[in-house]
N, C-alpha and C positions, 0 to 999 in steps of 0.2 A: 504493500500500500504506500503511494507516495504522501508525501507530506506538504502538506499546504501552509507556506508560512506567509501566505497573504495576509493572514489574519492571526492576533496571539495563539500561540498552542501551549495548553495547559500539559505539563509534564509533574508523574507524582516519584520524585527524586528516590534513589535506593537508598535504603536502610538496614542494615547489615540486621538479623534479627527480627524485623519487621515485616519488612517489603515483601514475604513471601506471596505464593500463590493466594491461597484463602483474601488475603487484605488486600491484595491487587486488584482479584476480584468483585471485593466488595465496593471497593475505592472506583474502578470502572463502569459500575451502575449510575454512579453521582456525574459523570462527566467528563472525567478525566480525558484528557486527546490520546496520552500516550502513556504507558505504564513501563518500568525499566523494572529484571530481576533484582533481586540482592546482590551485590558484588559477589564477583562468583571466584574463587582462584583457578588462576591457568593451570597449574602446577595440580591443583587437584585434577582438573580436568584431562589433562594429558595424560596422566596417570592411570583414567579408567575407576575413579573414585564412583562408585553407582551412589552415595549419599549426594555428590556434588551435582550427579547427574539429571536427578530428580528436582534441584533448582532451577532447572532449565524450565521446567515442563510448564505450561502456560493457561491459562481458561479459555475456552474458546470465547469470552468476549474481551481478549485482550488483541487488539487490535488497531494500530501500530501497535509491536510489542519490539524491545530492546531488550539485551541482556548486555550483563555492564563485566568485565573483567579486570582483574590484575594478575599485572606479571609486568617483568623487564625483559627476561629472557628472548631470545628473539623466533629460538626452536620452540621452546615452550610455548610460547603466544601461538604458533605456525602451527601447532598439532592441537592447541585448545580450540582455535577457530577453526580446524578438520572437522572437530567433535559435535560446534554448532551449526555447523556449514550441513552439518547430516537431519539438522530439527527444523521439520516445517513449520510456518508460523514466525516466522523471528522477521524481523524487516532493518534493525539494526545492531550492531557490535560497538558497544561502549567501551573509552577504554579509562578504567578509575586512575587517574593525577590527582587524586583530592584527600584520598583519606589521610587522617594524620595518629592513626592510631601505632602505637609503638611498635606492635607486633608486624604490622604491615609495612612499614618504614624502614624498620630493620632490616628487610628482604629487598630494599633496592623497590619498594613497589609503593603504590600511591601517592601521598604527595614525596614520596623521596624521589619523583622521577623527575620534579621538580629542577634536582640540585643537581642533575646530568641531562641537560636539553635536549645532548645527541641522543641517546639511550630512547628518552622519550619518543623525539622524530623518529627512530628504528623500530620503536614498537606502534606507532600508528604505521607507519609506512607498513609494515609487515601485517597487520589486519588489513587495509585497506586492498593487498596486492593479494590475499587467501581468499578473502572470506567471498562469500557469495552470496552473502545480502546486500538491500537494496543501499543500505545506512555504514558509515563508519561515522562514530564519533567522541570526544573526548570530554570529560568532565574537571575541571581543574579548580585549583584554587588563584591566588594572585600572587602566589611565590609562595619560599620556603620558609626564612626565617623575614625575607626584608620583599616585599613588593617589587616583582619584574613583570607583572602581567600582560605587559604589552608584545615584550619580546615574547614571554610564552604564549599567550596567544596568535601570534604570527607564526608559531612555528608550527603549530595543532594544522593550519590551516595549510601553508606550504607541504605537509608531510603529507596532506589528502584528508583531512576530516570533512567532512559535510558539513557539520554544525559544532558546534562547542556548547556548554551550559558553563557558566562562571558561577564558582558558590565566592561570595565576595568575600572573604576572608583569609590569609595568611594561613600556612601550617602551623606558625604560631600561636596564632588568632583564637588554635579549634574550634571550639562551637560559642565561646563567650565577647570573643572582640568585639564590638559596630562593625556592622555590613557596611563596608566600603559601597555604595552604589554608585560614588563619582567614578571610581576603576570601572567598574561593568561597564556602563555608559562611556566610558573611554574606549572600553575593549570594542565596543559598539561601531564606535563611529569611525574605529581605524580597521575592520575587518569585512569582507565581500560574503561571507559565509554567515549565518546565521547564527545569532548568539542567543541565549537562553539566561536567564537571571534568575539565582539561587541566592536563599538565604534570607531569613528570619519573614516571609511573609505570611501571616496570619491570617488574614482578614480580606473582605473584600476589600477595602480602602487600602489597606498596603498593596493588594495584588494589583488594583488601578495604579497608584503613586510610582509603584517601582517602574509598571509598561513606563510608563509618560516617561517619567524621569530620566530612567535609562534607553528610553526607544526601542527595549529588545523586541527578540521576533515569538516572544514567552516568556512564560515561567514555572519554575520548577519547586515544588511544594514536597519537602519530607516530614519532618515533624508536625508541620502545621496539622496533617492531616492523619498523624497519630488519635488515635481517639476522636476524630472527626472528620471519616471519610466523605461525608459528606461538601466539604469545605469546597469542592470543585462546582457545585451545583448552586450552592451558596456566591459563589463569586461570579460563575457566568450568568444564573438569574435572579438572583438580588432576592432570596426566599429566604424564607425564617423558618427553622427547622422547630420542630414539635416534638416534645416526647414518647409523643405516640410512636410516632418515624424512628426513634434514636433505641425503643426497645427494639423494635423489629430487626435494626440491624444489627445492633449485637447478638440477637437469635440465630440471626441466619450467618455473621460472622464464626459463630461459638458451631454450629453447626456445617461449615466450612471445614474449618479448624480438625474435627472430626473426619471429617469424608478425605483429609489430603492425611494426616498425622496418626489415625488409630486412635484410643485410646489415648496415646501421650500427650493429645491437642488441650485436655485437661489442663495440664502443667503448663503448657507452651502459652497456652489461653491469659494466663494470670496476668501479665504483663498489658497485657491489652487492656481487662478490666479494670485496673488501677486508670486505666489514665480517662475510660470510656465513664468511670463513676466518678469523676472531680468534680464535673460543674454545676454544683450546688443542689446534687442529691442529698436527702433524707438518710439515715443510717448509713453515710458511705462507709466510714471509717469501719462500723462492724462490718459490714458486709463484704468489706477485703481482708479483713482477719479473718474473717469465715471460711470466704472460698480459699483464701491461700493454705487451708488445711485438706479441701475436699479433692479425692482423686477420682474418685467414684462419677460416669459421664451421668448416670441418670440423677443422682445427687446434684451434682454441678448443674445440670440443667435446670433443675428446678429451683435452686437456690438461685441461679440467674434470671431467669425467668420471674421470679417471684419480686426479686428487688426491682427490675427495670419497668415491669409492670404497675406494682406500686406508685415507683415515682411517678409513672408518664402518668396517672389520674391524678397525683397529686397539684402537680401544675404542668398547666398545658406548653409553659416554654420552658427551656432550660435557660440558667441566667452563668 
């Protein structure tokens, strides 16, 4: 499927832990243009890791679907993209320059690709010249420890990316600095390729401010839309979600969760419900000490089901 960046395209950012199938899913009902996997490792992948392999796997209403990678390697990258080059459905290969987690840094991969430009250009160059989807492209931050986002920017672009997404913040930065949005909007207006703007947008009014501001060709929502898959439907039609709506999707998220996970989606689930019970539910606090004891699916259903139903009679909006 091509990609039409005549008009913003709503992107819901990976999340290592999160972003799986079940929530992409759910997150796809609401709006979303494009959905990307969880960072995926090359090095798992070429390896024949069948746990890595099933992050691939996609809902049939993901559509554009991107799966996002790391690696530096340049054989590694060559045989992970073999792997996805085999999965129908995919329309792009991402390549993560962003993360700044320690474990991943230390490997020469995500934003440490940053601090070797060649290496970077080598490893887009080598997906762009493998793969056999429609998309290549690259997710970055605005440098390692000190802001060069211009030069890396220019080089995503020279190496054959299609688009880039910018999370405006430094390696440094990780997830607490100010979103630079004067750099996005820099990146913007010195680049032919389309840019994408990442970082801290919440709300309809931020996701309006940052278009304008930055002029990109989108934006890219991870967090925001933790605990409120919703948030893409909220921004493109300006609706006011209702509690009645917000059990239902935890139902059908928590019953997702299930049909991909077994059994273990129980467990995996808790994470989600902490953040889906914050805003200004009735018994939250018990209610995540509760569930975070139950393993039991028919348990767990009920005890979900019970509090989100409660709340949605109690008040008809969430505040």
């Amino acid at each position: 499927m091509s990609l039409d960046f005549r008009d913003p395209l709503y992107f819901l950012a990976p999340l290592a832990g999160l972003t799986d199938l079940p929530f992409r899913s759910v997150v796809k009902k609401f709006g979303v243009d494009v959905t990307v996997s969880e960072m995926i490792s090359s090095n798992a992948l070429a390896y024949g890791s069948k746990k890595t392999e099933k992050m691939l796997e996609k809902s049939p209403l993901e559509n554009p679907y991107s799966i996002q990678i790391a690696g530096s390697n340049e054989d590694i990258i060559k045989r992970a993209v073999d792997v996805i080059n085999s999965q129908d459905g995919v329309d792009c290969i991402d390549l993560n320059c962003g993360c700044p987690v320690p474990k991943v840094v230390n490997n020469l991969q995500g934003s440490a690709l940053l601090t070797d430009l060649k290496k970077m250009a080598k490893a887009i160059e080598t997906i762009k010249k493998h793969s056999n989807k429609q998309y290549t492209s690259v997710k970055i931050r605005l440098g390692f420890a000190e802001k060069n986002h211009l030069e890396i920017a220019k080089i995503c672009q020279e190496s054959g990316a299609d688009f880039i997404a910018v999370h405006g913040r430094t390696r440094s930065g990780k997830f607490k600095a100010p979103v630079d949005y004067d750099a996005i909007a820099e990146i913007k207006a010195n680049l032919k390729i389309p840019v994408i703007a990442n970082g801290d947008i919440d709300s309809k009014a931020k996701a309006n401010w940052v278009l304008e501001h930055t002029k990109c060709d989108g934006i890219m929502i991870g967090r925001g839309a933790v605990g409120r898959p919703w948030i893409f439907k909220e921004i493109k039609e300006n609706i006011e979600v209702t509690k009645d709506l917000i059990a239902d999707v935890v139902i059908e998220h928590f019953e997702q969760m299930l049909n991909f996970y077994g059994d273990y989606g129980v467990i995996l689930f808790r994470k989600h419900l902490h953040t889906y019970s914050k805003y200004g539910y009735l018994g939250a606090s018990e209610f995540r000490n509760r569930i975070n004891r139950v393993t039991d699916v028919n348990e767990a259903r009920d005890v979900i089901e019970g509090f989100f139903r409660f709340n949605s009679k109690v008040r008809s909006k969430w505040i």
